[in-house]
N, CA, C and O atoms as a Tinker XYZ file with bonds, in Angstrom:
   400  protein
     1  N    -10.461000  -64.348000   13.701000    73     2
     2  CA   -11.173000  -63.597000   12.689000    64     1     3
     3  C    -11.776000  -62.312000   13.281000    63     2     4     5
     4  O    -11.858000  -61.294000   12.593000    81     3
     5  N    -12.098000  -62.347000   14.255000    73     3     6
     6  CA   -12.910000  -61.373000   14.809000    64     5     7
     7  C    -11.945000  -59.638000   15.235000    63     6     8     9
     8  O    -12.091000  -58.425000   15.085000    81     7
     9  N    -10.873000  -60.738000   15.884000    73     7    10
    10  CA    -9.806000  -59.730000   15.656000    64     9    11
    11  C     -9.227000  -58.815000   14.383000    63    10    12    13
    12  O     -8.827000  -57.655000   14.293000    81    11
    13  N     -9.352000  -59.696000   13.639000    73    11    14
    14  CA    -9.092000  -58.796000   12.045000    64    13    15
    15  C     -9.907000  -58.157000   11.950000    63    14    16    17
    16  O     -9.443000  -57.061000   11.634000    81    15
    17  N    -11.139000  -58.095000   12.035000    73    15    18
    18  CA   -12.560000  -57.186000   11.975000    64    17    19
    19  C    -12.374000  -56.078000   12.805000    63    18    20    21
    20  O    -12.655000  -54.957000   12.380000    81    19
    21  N    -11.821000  -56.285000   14.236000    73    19    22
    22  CA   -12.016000  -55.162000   15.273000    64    21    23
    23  C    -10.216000  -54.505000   14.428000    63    22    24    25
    24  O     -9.475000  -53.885000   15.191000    81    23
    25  N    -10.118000  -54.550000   14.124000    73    23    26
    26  CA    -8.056000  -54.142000   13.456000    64    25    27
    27  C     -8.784000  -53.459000   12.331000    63    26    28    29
    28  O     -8.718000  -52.230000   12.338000    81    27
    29  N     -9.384000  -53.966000   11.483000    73    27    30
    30  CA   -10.041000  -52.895000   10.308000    64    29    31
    31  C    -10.937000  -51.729000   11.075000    63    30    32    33
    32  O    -10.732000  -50.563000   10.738000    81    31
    33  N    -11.517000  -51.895000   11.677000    73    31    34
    34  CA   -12.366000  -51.203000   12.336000    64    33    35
    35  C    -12.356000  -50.013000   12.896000    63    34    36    37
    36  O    -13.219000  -49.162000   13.108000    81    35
    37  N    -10.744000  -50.140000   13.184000    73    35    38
    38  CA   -10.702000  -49.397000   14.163000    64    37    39
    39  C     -9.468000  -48.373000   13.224000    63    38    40    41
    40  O     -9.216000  -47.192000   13.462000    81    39
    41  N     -8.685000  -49.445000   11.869000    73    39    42
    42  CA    -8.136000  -48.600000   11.283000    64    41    43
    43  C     -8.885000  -47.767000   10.336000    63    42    44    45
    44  O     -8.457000  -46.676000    9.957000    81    43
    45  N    -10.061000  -48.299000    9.930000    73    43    46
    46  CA   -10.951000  -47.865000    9.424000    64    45    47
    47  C    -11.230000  -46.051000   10.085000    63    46    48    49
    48  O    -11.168000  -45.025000    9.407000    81    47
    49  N    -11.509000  -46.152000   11.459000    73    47    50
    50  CA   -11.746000  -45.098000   11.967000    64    49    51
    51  C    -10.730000  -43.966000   12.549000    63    50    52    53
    52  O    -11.056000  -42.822000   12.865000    81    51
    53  N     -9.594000  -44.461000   12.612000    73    51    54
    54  CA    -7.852000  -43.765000   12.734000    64    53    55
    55  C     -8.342000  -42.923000   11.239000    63    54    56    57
    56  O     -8.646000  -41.733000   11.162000    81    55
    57  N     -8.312000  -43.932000   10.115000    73    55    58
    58  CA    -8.163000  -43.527000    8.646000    64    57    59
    59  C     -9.340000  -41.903000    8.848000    63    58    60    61
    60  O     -8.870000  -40.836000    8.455000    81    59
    61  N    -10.158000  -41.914000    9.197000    73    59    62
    62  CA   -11.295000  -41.178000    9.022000    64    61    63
    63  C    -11.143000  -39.454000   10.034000    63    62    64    65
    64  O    -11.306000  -38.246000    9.861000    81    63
    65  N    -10.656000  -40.614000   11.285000    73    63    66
    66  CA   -10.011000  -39.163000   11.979000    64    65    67
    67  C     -8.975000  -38.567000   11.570000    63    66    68    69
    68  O     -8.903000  -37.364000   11.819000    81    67
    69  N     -7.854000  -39.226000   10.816000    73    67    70
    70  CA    -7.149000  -38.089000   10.570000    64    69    71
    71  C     -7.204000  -37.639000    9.083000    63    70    72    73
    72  O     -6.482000  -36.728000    8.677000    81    71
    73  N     -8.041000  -38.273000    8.317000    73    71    74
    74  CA    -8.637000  -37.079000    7.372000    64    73    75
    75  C     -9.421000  -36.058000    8.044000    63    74    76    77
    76  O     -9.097000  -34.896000    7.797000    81    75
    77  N    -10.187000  -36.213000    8.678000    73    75    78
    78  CA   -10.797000  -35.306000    9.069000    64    77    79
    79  C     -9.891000  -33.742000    9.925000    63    78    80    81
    80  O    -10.218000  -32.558000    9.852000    81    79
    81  N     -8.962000  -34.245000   10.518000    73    79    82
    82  CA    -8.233000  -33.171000   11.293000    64    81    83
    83  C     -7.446000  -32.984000   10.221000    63    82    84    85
    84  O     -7.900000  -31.945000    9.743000    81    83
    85  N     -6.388000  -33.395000    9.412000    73    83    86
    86  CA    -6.088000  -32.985000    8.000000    64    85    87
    87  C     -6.937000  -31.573000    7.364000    63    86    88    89
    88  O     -6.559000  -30.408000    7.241000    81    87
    89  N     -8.350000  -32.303000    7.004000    73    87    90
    90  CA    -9.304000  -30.899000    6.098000    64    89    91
    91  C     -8.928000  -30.052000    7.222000    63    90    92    93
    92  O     -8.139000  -29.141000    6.971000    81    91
    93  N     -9.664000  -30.289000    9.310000    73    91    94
    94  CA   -10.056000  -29.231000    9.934000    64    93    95
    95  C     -8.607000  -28.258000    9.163000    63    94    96    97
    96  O     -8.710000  -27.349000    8.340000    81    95
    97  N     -7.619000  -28.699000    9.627000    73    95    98
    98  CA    -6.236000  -27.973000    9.633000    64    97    99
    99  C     -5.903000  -27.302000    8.380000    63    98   100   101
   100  O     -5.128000  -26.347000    8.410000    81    99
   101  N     -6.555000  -27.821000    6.968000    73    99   102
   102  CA    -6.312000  -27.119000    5.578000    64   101   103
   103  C     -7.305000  -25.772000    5.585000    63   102   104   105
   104  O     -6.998000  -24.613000    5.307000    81   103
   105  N     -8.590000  -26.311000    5.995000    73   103   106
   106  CA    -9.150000  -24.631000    6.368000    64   105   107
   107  C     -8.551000  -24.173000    7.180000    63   106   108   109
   108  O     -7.730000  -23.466000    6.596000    81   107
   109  N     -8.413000  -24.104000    8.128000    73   107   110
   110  CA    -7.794000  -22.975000    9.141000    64   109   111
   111  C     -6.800000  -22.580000    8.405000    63   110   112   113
   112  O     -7.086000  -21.442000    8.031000    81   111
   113  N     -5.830000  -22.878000    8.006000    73   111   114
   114  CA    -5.008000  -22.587000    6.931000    64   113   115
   115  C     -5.749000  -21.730000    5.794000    63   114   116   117
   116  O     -5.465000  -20.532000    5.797000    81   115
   117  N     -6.457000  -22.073000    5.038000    73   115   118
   118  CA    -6.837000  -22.059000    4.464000    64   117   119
   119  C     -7.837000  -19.882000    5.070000    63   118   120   121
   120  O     -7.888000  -18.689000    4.771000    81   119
   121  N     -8.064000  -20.367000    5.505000    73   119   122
   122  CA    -8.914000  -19.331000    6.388000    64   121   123
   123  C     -8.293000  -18.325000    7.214000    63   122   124   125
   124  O     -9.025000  -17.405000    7.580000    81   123
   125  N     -6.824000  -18.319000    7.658000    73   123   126
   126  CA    -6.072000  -17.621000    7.964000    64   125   127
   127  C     -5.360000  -17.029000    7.196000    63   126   128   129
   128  O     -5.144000  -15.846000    7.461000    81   127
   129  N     -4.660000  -17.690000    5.823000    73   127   130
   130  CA    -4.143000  -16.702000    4.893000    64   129   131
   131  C     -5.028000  -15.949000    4.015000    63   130   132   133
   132  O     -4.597000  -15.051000    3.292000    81   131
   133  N     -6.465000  -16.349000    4.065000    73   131   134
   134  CA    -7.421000  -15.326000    3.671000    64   133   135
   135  C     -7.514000  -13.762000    4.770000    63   134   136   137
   136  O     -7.490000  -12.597000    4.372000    81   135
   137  N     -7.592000  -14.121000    5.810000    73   135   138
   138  CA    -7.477000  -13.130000    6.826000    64   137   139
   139  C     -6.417000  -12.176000    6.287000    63   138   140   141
   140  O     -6.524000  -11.092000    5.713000    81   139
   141  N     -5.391000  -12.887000    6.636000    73   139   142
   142  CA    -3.870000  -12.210000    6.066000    64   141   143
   143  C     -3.904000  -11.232000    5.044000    63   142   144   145
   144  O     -3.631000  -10.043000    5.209000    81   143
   145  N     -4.289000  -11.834000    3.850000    73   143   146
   146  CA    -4.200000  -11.278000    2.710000    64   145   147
   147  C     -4.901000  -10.047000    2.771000    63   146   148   149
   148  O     -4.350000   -9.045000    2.315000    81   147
   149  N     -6.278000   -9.958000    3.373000    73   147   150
   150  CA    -7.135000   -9.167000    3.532000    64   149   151
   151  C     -6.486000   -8.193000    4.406000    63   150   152   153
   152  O     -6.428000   -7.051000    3.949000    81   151
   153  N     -6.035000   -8.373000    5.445000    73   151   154
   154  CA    -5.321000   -7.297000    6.052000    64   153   155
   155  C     -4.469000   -6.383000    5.473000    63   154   156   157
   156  O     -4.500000   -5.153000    5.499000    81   155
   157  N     -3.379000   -7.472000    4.724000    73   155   158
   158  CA    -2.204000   -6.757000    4.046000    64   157   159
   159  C     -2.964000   -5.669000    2.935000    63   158   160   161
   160  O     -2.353000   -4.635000    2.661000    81   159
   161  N     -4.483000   -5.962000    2.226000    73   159   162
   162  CA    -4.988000   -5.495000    1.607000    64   161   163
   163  C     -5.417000   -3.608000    1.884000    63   162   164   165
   164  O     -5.217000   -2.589000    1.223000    81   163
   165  N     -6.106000   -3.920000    3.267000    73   163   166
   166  CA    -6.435000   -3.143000    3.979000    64   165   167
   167  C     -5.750000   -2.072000    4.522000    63   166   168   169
   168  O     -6.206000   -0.946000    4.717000    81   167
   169  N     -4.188000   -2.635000    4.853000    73   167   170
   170  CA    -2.969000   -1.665000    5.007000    64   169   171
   171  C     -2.865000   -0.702000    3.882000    63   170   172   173
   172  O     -2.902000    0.524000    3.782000    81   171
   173  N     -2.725000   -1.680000    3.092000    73   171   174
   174  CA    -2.397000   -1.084000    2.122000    64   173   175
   175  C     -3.015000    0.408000    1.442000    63   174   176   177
   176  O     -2.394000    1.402000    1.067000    81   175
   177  N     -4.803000    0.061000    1.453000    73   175   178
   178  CA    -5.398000    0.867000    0.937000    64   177   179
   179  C     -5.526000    1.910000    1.999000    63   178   180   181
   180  O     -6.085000    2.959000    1.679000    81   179
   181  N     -5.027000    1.746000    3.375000    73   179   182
   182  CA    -5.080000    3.183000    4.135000    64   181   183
   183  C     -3.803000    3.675000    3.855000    63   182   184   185
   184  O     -3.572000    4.852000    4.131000    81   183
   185  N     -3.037000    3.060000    3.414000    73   183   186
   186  CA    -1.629000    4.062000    3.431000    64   185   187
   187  C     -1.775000    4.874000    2.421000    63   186   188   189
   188  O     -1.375000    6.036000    2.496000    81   187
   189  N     -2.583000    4.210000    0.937000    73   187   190
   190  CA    -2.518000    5.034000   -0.188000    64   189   191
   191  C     -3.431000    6.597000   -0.145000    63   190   192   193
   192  O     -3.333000    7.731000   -0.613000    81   191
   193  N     -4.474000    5.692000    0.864000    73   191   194
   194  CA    -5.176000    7.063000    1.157000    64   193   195
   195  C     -4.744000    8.079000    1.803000    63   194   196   197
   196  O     -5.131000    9.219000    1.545000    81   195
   197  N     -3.908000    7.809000    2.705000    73   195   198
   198  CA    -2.802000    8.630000    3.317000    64   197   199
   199  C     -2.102000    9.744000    3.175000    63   198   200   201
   200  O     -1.792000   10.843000    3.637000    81   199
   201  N     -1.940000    8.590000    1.919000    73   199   202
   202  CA    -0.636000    9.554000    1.074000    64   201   203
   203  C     -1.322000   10.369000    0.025000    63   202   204   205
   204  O     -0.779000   11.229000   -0.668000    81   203
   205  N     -2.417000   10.049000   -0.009000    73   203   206
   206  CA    -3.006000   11.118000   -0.979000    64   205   207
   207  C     -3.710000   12.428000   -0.572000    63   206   208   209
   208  O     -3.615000   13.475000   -1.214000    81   207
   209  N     -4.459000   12.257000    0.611000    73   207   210
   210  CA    -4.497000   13.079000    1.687000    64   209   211
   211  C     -3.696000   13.884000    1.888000    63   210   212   213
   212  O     -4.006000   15.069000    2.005000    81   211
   213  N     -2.769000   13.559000    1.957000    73   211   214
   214  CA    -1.261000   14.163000    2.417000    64   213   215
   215  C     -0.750000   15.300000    1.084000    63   214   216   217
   216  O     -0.437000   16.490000    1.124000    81   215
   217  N     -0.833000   14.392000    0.036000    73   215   218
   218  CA    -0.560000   15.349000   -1.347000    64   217   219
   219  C     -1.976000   16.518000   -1.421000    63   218   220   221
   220  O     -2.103000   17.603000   -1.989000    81   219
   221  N     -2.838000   15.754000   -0.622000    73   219   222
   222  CA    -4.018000   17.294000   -1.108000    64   221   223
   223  C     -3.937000   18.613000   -0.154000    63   222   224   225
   224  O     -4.001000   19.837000   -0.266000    81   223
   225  N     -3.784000   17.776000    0.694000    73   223   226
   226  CA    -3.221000   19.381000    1.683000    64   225   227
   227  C     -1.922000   19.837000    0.898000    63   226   228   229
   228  O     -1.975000   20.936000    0.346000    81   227
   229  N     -0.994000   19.239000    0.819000    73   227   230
   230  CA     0.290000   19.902000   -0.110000    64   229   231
   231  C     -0.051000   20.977000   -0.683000    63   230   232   233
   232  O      0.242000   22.129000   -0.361000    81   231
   233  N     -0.990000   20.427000   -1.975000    73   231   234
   234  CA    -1.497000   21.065000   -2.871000    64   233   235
   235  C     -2.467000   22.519000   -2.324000    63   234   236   237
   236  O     -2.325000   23.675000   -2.724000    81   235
   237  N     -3.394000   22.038000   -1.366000    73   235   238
   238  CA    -3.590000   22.971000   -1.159000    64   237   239
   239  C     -3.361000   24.552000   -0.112000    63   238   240   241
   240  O     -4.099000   25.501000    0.153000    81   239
   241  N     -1.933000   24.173000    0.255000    73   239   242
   242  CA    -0.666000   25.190000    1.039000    64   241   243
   243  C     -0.241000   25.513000   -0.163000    63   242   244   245
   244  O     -0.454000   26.705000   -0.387000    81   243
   245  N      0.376000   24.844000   -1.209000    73   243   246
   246  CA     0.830000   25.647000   -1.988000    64   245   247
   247  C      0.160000   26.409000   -3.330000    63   246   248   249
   248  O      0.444000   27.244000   -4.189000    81   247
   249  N     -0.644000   25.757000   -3.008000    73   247   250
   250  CA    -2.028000   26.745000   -4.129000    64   249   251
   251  C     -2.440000   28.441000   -3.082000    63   250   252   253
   252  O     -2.304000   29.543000   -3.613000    81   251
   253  N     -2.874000   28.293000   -1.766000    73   251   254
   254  CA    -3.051000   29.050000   -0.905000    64   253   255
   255  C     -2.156000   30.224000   -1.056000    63   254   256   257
   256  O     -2.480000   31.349000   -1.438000    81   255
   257  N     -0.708000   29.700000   -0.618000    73   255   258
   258  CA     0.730000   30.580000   -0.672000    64   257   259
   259  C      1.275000   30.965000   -2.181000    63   258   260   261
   260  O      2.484000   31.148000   -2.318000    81   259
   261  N      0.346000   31.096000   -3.368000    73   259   262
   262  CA     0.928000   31.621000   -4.449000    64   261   263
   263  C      1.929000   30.549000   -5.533000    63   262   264   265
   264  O      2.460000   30.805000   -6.613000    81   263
   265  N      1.905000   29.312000   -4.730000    73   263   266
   266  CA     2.905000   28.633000   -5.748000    64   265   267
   267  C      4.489000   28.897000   -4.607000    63   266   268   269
   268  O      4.663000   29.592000   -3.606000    81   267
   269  N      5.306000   28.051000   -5.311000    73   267   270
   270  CA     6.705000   28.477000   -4.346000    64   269   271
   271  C      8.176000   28.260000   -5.229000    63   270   272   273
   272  O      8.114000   27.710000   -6.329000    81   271
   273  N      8.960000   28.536000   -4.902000    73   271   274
   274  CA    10.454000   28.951000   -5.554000    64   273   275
   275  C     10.953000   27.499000   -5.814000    63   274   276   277
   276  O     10.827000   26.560000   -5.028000    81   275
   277  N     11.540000   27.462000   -7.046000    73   275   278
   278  CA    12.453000   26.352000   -7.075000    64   277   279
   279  C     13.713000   26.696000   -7.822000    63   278   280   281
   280  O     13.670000   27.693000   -8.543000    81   279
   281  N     14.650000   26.116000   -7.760000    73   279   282
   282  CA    15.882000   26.269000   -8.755000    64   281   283
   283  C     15.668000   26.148000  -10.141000    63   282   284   285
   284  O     15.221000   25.125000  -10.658000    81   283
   285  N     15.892000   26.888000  -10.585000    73   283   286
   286  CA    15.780000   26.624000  -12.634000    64   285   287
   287  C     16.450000   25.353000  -12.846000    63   286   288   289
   288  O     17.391000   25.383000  -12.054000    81   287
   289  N     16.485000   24.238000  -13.486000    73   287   290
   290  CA    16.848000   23.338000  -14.119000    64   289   291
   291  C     16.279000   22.252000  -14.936000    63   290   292   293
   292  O     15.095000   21.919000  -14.889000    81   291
   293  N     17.080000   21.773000  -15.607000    73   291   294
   294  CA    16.173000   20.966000  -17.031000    64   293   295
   295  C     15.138000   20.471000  -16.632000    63   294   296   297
   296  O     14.252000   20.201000  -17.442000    81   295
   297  N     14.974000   20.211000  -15.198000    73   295   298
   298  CA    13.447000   19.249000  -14.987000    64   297   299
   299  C     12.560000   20.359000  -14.046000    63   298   300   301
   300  O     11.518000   19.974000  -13.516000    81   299
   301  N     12.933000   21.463000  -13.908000    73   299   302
   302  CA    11.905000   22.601000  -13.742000    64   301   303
   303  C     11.876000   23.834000  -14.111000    63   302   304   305
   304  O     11.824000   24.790000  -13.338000    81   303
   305  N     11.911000   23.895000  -15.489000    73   303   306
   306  CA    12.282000   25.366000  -16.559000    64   305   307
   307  C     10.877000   26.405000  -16.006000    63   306   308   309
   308  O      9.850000   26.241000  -15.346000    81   307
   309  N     11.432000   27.308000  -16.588000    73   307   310
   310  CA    10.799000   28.464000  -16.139000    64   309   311
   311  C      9.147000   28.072000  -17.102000    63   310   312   313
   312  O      9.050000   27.401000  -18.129000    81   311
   313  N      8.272000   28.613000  -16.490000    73   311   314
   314  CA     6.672000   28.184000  -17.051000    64   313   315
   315  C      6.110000   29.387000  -17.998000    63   314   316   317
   316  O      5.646000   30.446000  -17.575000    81   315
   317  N      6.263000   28.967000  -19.523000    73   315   318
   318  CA     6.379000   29.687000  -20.244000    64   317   319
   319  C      5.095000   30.821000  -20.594000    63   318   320   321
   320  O      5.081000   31.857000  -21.259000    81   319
   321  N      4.012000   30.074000  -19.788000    73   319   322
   322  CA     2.454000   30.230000  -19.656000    64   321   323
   323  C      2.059000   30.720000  -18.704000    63   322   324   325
   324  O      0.879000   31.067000  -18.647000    81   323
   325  N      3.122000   30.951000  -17.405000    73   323   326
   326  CA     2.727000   31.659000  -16.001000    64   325   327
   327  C      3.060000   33.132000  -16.190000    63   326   328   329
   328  O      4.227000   33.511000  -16.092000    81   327
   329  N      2.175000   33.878000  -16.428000    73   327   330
   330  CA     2.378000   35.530000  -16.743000    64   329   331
   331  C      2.299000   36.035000  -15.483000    63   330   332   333
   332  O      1.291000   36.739000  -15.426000    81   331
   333  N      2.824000   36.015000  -14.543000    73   331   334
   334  CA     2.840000   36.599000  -12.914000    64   333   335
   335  C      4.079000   37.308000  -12.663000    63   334   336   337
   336  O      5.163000   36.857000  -13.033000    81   335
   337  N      3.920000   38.634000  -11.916000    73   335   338
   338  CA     5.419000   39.530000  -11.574000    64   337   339
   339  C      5.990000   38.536000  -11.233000    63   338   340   341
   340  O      5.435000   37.440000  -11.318000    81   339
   341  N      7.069000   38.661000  -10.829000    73   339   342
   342  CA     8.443000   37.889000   -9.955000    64   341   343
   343  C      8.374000   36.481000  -10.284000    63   342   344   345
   344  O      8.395000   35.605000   -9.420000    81   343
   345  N      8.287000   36.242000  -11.602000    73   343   346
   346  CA     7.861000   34.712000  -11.734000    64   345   347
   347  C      9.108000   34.221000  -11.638000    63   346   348   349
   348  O      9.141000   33.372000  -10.748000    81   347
   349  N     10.349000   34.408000  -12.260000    73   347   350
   350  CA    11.992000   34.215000  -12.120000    64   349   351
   351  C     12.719000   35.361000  -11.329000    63   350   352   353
   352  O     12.882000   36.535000  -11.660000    81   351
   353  N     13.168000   34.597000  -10.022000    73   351   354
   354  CA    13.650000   35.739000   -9.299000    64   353   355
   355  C     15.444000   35.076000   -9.104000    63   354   356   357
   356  O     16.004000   34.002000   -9.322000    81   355
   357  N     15.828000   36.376000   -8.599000    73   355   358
   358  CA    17.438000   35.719000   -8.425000    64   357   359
   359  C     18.077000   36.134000   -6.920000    63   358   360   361
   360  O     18.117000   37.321000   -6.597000    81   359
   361  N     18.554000   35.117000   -6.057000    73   359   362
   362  CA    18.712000   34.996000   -4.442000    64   361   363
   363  C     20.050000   36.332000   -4.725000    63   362   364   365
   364  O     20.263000   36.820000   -5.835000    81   363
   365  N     20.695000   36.663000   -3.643000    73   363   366
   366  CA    21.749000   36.965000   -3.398000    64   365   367
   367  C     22.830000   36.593000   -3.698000    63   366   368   369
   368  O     23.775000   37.242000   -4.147000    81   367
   369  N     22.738000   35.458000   -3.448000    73   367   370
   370  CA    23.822000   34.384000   -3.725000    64   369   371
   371  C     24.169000   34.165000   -5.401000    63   370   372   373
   372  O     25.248000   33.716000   -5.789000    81   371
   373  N     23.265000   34.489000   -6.135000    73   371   374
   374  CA    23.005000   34.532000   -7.582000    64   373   375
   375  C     22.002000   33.176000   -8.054000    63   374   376   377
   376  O     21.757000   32.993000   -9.246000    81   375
   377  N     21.575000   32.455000   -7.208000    73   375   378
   378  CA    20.867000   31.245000   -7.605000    64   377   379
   379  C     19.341000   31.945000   -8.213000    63   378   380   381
   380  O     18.602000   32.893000   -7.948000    81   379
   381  N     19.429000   30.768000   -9.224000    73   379   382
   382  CA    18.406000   31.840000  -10.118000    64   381   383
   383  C     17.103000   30.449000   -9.891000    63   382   384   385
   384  O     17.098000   29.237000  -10.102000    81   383
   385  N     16.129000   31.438000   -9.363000    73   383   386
   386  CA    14.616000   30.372000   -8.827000    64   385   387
   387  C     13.614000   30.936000   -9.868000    63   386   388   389
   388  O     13.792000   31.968000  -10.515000    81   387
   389  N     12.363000   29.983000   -9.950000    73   387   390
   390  CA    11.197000   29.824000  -10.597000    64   389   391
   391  C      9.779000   29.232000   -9.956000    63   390   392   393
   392  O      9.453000   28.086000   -9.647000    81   391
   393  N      9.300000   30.098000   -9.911000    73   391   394
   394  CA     8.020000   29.718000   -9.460000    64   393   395
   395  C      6.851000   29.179000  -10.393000    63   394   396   397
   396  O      6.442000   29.610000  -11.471000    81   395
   397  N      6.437000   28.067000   -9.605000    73   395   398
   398  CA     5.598000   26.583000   -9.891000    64   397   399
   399  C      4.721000   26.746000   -9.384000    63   398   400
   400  O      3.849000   25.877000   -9.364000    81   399
């Protein structure tokens, strides 16, 4: 009998340790793809800033330099509202540009 007692006892306490390393191991888990996420988060929001950074200097070289030449076509027609000399100019070549 006594033996059955020390056999529960001890499965009793197996049972307990490995719940217990189970939870430890679901947080860490648990606690590492929080990390993760947060990082990937963090990437993220410096790249956008980046890139926006990046578009404001753009913007402001080509605000600086007058605007700049592009090819006339359906998705950049001449700007019917930009009253500036040389607003449509034409290369040598005959390519006909518009300034944006």
């Amino acid at each position: 009998m006594e033996k059955v007692k020390t056999f529960i006892k001890e499965t009793k306490q197996f049972f307990y340790l490995t719940v217990f390393i189970i939870l430890l191991i679901l947080f860490s888990l648990y606690n590492s793809l929080k990390l993760e996420d947060e990082t990937h988060y963090n990437i993220a929001l410096s790249e956008a800033k980046n890139s926006f950074e990046k578009d404001v200097v753009y913007r402001k070289w080509v605000a600086l330099e007058g605007g700049v030449y592009v090819p006339i076509t359906e998705y950049t027609p001449p700007n019917p509202y930009l009253n500036v000399p040389n607003r449509d100019v034409e290369t040598k070549e005959g390519l006909k540009l518009t300034l944006v």
